[in-house]
N, C-alpha and C positions, 0 to 999 in steps of 0.2 A: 635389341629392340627392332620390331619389325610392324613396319604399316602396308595396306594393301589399298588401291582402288581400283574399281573400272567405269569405264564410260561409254558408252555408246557414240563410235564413229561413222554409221550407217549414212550414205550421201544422199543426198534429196533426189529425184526425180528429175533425170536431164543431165546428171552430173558426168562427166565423161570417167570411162573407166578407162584402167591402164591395162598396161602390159601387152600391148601389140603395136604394131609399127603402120602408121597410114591409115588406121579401119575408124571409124568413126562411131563411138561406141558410149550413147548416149544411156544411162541405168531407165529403163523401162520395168523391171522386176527386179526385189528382194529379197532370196530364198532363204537367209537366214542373216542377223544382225553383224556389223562389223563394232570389233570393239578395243579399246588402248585399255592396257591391262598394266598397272603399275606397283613395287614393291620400291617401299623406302627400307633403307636396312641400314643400321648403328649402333654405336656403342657408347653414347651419351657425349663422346668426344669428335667422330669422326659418321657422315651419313653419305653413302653413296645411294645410287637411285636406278631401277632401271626399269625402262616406258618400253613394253612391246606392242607394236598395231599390229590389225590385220588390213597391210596398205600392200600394194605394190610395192614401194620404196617413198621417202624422205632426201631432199636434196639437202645439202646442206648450209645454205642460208636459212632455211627454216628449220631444221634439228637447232641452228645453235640458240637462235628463238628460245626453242624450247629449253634447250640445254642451260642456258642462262637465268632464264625465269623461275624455273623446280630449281635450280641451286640458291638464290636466292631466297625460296620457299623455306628450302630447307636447311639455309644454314651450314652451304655447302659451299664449291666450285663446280664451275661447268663440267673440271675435267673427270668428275664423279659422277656424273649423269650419262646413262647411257642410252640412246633413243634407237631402236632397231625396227625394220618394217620386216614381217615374216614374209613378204614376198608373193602376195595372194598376185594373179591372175587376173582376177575379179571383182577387185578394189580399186578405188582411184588411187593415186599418188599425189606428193603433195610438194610441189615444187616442178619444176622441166626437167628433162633426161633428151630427151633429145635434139630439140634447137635451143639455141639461148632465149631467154627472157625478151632478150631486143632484137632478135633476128625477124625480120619481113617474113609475112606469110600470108595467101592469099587471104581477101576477107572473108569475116564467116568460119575460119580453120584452126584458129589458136588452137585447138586440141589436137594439130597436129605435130605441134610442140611436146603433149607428152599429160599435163597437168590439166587444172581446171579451175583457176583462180576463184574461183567463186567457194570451192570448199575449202581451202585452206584456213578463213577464220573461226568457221565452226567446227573444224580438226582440232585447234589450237588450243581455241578454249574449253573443249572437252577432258584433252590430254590434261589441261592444269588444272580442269576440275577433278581429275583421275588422284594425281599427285595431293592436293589437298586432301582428299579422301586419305591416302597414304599416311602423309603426317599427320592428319587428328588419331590417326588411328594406333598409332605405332604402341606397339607392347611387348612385354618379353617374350622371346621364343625359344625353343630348339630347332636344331637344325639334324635334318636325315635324308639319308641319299641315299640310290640304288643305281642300279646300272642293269641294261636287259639287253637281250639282243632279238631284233625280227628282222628280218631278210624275206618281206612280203612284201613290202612300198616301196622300196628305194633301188635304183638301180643305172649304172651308169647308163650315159643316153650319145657315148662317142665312140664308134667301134673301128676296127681297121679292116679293111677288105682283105679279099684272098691279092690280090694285084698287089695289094703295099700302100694303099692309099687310105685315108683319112674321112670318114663322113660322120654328121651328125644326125641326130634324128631318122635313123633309115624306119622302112619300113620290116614291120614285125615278119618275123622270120626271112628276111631275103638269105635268098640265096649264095650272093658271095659275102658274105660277113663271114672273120675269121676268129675276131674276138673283143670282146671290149678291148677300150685302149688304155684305162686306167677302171679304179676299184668304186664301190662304195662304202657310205659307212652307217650299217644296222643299228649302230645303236639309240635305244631309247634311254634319256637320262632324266632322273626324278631328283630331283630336293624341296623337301616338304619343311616347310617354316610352321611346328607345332604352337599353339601358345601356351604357356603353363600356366597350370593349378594355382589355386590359393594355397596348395601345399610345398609349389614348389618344383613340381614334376611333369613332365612336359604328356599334355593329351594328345594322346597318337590319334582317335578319333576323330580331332579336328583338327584344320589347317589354314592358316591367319593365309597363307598364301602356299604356290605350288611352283615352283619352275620345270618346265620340261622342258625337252633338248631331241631334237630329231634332224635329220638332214635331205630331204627332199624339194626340187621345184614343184610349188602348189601353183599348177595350169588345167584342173579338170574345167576349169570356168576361161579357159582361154576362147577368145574371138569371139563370147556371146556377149549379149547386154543386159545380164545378170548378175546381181550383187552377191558374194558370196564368201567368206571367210576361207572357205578351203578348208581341207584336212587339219592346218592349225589353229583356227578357230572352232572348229568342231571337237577338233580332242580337248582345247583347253574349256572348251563349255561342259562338256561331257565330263572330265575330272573335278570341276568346281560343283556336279553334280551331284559327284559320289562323293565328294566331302559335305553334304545336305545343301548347295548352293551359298554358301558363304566363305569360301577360299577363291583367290584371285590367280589366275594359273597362266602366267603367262609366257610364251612358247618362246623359243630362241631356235630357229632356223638354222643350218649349219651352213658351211660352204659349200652351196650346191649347184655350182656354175654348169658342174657337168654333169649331173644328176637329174634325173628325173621318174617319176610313179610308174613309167609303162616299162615292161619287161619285155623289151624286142626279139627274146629268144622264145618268147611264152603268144605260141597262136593265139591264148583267150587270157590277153593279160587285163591286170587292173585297169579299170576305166570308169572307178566309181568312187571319189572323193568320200564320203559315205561310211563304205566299205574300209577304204582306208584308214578313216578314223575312229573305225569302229575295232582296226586291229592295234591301232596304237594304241587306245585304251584297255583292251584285253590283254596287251602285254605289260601295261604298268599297273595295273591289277594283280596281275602276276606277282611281279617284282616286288610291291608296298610291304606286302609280311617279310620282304628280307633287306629293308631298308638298315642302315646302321650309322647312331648317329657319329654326326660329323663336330668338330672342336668350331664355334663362331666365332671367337677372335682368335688374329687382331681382325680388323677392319679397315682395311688399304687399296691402295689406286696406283696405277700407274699409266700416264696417257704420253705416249711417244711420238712423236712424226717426225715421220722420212723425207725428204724431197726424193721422190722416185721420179727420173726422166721420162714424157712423153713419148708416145712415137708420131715421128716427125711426118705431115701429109708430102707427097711428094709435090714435085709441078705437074708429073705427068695425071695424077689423080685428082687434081684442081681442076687442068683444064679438061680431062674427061667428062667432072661432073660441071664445068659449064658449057660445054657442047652438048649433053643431052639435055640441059635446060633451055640452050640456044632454039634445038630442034624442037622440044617439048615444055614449052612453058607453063600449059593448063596442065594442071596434074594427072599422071595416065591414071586411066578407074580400071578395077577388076575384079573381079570374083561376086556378079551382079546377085547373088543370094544373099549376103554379107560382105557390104561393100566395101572396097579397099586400094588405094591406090598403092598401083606399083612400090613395090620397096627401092627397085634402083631410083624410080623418082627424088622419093623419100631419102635414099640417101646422099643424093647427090647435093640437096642443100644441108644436107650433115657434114657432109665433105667442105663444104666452102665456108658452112659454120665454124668446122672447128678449124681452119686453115687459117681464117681471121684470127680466133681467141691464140692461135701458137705466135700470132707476131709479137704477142704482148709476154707470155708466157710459155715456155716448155718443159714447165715441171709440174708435176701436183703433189701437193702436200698429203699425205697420208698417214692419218692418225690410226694407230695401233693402241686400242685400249684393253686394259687388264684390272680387273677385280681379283681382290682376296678378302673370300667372310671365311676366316678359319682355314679349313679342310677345303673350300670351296673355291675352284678359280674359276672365273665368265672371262673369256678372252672375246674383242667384240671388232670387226674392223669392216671399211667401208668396202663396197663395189659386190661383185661375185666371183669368191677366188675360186677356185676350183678344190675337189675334198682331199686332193693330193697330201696339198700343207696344213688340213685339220688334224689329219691322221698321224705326220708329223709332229706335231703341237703335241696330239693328245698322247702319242705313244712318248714324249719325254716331259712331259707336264709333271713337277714336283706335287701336284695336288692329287689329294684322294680321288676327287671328282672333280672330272672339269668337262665345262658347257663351252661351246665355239658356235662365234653368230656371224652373219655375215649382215649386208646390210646395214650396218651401223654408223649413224650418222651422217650419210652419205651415200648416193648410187655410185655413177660414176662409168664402170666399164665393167667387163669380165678379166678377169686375171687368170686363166690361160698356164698349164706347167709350161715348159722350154721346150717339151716332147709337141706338145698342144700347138704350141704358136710357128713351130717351123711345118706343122702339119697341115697347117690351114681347117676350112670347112667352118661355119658360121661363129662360133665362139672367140675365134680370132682370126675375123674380120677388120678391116679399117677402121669401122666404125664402130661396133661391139669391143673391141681389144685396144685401148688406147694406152695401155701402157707397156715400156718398153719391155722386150722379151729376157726372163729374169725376173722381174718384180714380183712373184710369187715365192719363188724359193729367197728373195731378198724380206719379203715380209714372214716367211718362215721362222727366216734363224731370228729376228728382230724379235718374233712374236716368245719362240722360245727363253731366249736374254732377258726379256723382260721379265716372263715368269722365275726364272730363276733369282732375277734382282728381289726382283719381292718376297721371295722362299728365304732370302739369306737378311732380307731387312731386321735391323733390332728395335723397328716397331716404329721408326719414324718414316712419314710418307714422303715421296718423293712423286713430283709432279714436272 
């Protein structure tokens, strides 16, 4: 049984968007709608749920919000509900990421916190109007899946110099770059939830809902004051298109801490969200005539959390960042076309932020969650791990198909391999990399464990 909704989470006019650090980025234009795209799926006895936006991220006091409300909808538990943001650029977010809730900020600046209190309750009641949609609608399906592969979007974005050193983001084509430092992952993944016939037989034609699965940072709408869904809200409109506009397709983002759309090897690489979305569509066009279905039960859950240790701020990094606050109290401004305050500024009350929150706490709890419909496993887990341990995941995954999300439930930080964090260069930074070095190959093998618990279950859930 499978139900679908969508809603429109488009922000009003003023509303700050995310995904940059210090710039002040008030939505003056809307290029194309944002939207929470939700599939209920069960089996009369057991209903898990999973809510995809087109948001920056979801903190999570608000994911559990929701997580707890759609379970009670549906007759569930929270720890079956899955709430993932695909990670737009060009969207607001919905919660803080970067100071606390109660941390001082000059007046006037709360957006330099990260969120935008003012949308959060019209986020909210969208999403639970999405999920109603869902559960009225729920009916029998089949289930089919494909798997493709493009190596046209995705492309590591951390390479290692000819010297032996470590940098992010260089520019396209420099000169001493010797190679990327790790891989990506091309795959495009389809499962298509058919509804059947009065006879019985599932219509390939149509599709009650859609899940895609791709793995890149959507940033073509980085630093502007435009609304924009990115590449995953464009592919998932474009395939609810070609099912006649009545399938509900919503994307699941992979781990793409260290990925990103531009091909720094390629002089005239992508730099058209558009374009993008226009080849991830072309290649699950491709793929649909060789979809094959997939078995939907049983219908199982597994939500695990870690206490993964912090990394500890030092003194010398406290008092660094209250020294340059000493010197520079008014926040330094720059980049007067698109205005932006210094990042060391910015982080130096990140620094003393989170140096507070460790006296209370030095660990974070980390929920690693796992779905199984059938053939199908959705592994979903919070922050931005790096595609190191999807690839992992997906190269010993017991499942025919399996989708890997990040984002889930939670920002948080970047999660960085062991190569990554002794390398340094912006991904594991102080303040981007808050968790101890390890906690990605620690949520690997966990993420693996789990799948396997679930492959070998005789049908009873474990939570």
């Amino acid at each position: 049984m499978v139900g679908a909704g969508q809603a429109d989470i488009t922000p009003a006019m003023g509303i700050q968007i995310a995904g940059d650090i210090g710039r002040p980025r008030p939505t003056e234009e809307i290029r194309d709608r944002l939207h929470a795209r939700v599939l209920a799926i069960g089996n009369g006895k057991r209903t898990l749920c999973v809510i995809s936006c087109d948001l920056l991220a979801i903190t999570r006091p608000h994911a559990d919000v929701i997580r707890r409300r759609v379970a009670e909808m549906l007759g569930t538990e929270p720890a079956a509900v899955m709430c993932h943001a695909t990670q737009t650029h060009s969207a607001p977010m919905v919660g803080n990421i970067l100071l606390s809730d109660d941390y001082p900020v000059p007046a006037g600046m709360d957006w330099l916190r990260g969120g935008d209190d003012r949308y959060i309750e019209p986020f909210t009641n969208a999403v639970l109007g999405a999920a109603r949609q869902a559960r009225a609608a729920m009916r029998p399906a089949a289930l089919k899946a494909a798997r493709g592969i493009d190596g046209r979007c995705a492309f590591p974005r951390r390479y290692i110099l000819r010297d032996g050193t470590h940098v992010s983001h260089p520019a396209p084509c420099q000169a001493d770059l010797l190679r990327p430092e790790s891989f990506a992952d091309p795959e495009v993944g389809v499962t298509v939830f058919h509804p059947m016939t009065p006879e019985g037989t599932a219509d390939d034609k149509k599709a009650v809902g859609v899940l895609l699965h791709h793995t890149c940072h959507p940033v073509f709408g980085y630093g502007f004051r435009w609304v924009s869904a990115d590449w995953p809200g464009l592919w998932a409109q474009s395939i609810r298109g070609h099912f006649g506009g009545e399938a509900v397709c919503p994307v699941l983002n992979g781990f793409c801490g260290n990925i990103n759309p531009y091909n720094v090897l390629e002089p005239r690489h992508l730099t058209n969200m558009y374009l993008m979305a226009d080849r991830l569509k072309e290649t699950t066009l491709r793929i649909l005539p060789e979809a094959a279905p997939l078995k939907a039960a049983p219908v199982k859950w597994i939500s695990r959390k870690l206490r993964i240790p912090m990394r500890p701020i030092s003194d010398e990094a406290v008092a660094g960042a209250r020294n340059l606050l000493a010197d520079h109290p008014e926040p330094i401004w720059t980049k007067p076309l698109r205005p932006q305050i210094q990042w060391d500024w910015v982080f130096a009350h990140a620094i003393l932020d989170m140096a507070r929150r460790q006296r209370n706490n030095l660990e974070y709890e980390y929920e690693i969650q796992v779905f199984r419909i059938g053939d199908l496993a959705i592994v979903g887990c919070p922050g931005e791990p790096f595609v190191d341990a999807q690839l992992e995941i997906k190269c010993q995954s017991p499942a025919r198909q399996t989708m890997v999300a990040h984002l889930c439930n939670d920002w948080h930080t970047y999660i960085p391999t062991r190569q990554a964090c002794r390398a340094g260069s912006y991904e594991a930074g102080l303040i981007t990399c808050k968790l101890e070095e390890g906690a990605l190959e620690t949520i690997a093998v966990e993420a693996k464990a789990v799948l396997k618990e679930l492959w070998q279950q005789d049908g009873a859930v474990t939570n």
